[in-house]
C-alpha positions as CSV (number, residue, x, y, z in Angstrom):
1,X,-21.8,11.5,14.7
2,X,-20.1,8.0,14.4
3,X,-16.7,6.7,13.5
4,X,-15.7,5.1,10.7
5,X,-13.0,2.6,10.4
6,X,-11.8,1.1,6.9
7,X,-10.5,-2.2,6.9
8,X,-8.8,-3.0,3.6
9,X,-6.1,-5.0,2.0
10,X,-6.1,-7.8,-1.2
11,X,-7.9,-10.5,-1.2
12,X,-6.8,-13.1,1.4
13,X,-5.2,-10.7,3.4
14,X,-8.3,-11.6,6.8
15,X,-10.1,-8.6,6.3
16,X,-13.4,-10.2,6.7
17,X,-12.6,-12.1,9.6
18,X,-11.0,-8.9,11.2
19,X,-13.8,-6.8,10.6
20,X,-16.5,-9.0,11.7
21,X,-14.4,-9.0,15.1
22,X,-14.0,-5.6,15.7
23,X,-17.7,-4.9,14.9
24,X,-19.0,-7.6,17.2
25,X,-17.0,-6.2,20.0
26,X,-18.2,-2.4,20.0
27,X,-21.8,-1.4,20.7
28,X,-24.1,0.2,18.1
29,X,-21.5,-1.1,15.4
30,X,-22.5,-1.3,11.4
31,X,-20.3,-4.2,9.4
32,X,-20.7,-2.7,6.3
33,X,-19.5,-5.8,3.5
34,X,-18.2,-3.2,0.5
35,X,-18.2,-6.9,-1.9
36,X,-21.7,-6.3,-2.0
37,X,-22.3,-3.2,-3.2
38,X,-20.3,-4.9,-6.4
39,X,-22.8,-7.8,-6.0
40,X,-25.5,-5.2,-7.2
41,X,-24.2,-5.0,-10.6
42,X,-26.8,-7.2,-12.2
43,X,-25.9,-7.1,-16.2
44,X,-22.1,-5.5,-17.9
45,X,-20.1,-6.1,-14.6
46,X,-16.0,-5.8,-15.6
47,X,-14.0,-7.6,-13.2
48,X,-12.9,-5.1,-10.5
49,X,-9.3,-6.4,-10.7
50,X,-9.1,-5.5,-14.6
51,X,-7.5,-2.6,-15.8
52,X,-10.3,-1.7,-17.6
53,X,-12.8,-1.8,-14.7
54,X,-11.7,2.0,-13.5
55,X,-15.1,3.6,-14.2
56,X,-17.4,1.1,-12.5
57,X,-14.9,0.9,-9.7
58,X,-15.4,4.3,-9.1
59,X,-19.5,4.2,-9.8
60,X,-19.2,1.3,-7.1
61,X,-16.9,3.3,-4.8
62,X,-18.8,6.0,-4.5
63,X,-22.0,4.2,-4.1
64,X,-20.2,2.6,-1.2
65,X,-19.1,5.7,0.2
66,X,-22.7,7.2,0.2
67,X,-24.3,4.2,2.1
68,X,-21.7,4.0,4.3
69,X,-21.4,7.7,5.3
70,X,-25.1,7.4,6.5
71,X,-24.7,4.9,8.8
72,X,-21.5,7.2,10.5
73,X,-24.2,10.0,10.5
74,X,-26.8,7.8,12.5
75,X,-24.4,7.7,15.0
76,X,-23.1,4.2,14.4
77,X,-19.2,3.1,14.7
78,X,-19.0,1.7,11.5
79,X,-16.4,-0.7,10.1
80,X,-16.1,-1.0,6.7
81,X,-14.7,-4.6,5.0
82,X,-13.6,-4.4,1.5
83,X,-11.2,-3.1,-1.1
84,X,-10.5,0.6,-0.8
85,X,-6.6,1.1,-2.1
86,X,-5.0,4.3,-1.5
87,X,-6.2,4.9,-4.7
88,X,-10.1,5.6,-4.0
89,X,-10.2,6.3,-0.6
90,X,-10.6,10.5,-1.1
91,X,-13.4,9.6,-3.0
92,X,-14.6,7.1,-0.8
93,X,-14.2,9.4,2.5
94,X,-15.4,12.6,0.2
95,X,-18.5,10.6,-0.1
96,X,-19.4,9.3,2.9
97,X,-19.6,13.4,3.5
98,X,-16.5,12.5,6.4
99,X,-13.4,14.3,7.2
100,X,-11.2,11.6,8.9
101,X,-11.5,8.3,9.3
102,X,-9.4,5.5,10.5
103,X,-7.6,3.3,7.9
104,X,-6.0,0.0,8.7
105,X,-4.5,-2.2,5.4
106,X,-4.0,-5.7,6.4
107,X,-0.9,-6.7,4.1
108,X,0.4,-11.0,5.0
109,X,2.5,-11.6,2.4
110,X,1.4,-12.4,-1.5
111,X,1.9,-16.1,-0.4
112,X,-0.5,-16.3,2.8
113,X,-3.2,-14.2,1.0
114,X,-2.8,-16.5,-2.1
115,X,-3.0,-19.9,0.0
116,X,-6.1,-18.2,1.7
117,X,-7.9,-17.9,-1.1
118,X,-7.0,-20.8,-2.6
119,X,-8.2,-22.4,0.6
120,X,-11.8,-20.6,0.8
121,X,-14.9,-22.8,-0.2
122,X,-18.2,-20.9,-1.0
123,X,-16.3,-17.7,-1.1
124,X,-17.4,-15.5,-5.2
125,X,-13.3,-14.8,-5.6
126,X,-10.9,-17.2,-6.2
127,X,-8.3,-15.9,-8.3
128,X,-4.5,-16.5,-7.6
129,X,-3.3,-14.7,-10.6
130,X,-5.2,-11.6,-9.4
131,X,-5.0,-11.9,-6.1
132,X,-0.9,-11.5,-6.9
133,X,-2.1,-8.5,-8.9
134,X,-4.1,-7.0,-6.0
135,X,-1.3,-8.0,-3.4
136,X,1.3,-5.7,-5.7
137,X,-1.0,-2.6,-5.9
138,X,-1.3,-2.7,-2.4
139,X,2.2,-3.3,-1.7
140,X,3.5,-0.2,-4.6
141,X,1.1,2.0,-3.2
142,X,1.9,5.5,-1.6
143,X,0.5,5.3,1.8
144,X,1.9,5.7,5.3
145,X,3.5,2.5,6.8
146,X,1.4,3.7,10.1
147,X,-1.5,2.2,8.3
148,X,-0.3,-1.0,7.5
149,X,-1.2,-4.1,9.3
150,X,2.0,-6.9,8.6
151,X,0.7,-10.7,9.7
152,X,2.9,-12.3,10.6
153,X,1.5,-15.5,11.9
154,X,-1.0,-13.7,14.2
155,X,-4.6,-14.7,15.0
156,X,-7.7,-12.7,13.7
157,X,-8.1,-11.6,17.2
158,X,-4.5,-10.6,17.8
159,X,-4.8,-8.9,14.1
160,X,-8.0,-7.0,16.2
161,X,-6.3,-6.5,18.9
162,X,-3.6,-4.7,17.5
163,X,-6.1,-2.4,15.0
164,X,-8.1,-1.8,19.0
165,X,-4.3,-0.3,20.3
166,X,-3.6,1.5,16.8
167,X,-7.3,2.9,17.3
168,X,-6.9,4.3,21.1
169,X,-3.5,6.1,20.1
170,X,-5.2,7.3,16.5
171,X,-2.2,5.6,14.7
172,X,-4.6,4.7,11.8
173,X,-6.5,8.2,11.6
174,X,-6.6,9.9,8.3
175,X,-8.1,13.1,7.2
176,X,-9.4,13.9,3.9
177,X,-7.2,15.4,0.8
């Protein structure tokens, strides 16, 4: 069996970047990119960020969950990039058929993430007003400050760096509710 690492914040908040490292430096990785699984939603799509958008987030969720919990069963150390609040991750985890897993929210402040997106180029989310929203659910949400990753002013690598040290003292492990 694998491990599974979740790294998740708003938008803006690196999580990309920070994944992508800490896949590229552990052998028989997966970089599982959870924006793409919303990507398959040809026809209908509700922006995720939208109140409304509750069902087909959780459709998406779970879908991500599945895929995912398939590559931890091939033995792989996954890490997964995208947008799994508090909110979803039981059913994410339940899913990917895990009991733990180890969860790291990056959370900058609202005004990094929102000059980082406002800075991307090429990038399918570019929202200020939502990337506020995102920042707020994140921040109001009920989760153990043990799992929260604060920037401030580090590098990508310092951010993995940090997750790496949370990781080897299993700071960031969670098991499933």
């Amino acid at each position: 069996m694998g491990s599974l690492l979740i790294v998740t914040g708003p938008p803006g908040a690196g999580k990309s970047t920070v994944a992508k490292l800490l896949a590229d430096s552990t052998s028989r990785s997966v970089l599982v990119a959870g924006d793409a699984f919303f990507g398959f939603l040809a026809n209908g799509a509700i922006d995720p960020w939208l109140p409304e958008s509750h069902e087909q987030n959780t459709v998406v969720t779970r879908a991500a969950g599945k895929a995912t919990g398939e590559f931890v069963a091939g033995g792989f150390a996954v890490v997964y990039d995208g947008m799994i609040g508090p909110w979803f991750l039981d059913t994410f985890v339940t899913m990917a058929g895990l009991t733990e897993v180890d969860y790291a929210v990056l959370l900058p402040t609202v005004e990094v993430c929102q000059q980082r997106v406002a800075a991307r180029h090429g990038h399918g989310f570019t929202d200020i007003p939502a990337t506020a929203s995102m920042h707020r659910q994140f921040s109001e949400a009920e989760l153990e400050q043990r799992h929260l990753i604060r920037d401030h002013g580090q590098t990508p690598s310092e951010t993995a760096d940090s997750i790496r040290h949370a990781l080897s003292t299993g700071t960031l492990r969670r098991a499933a509710h």
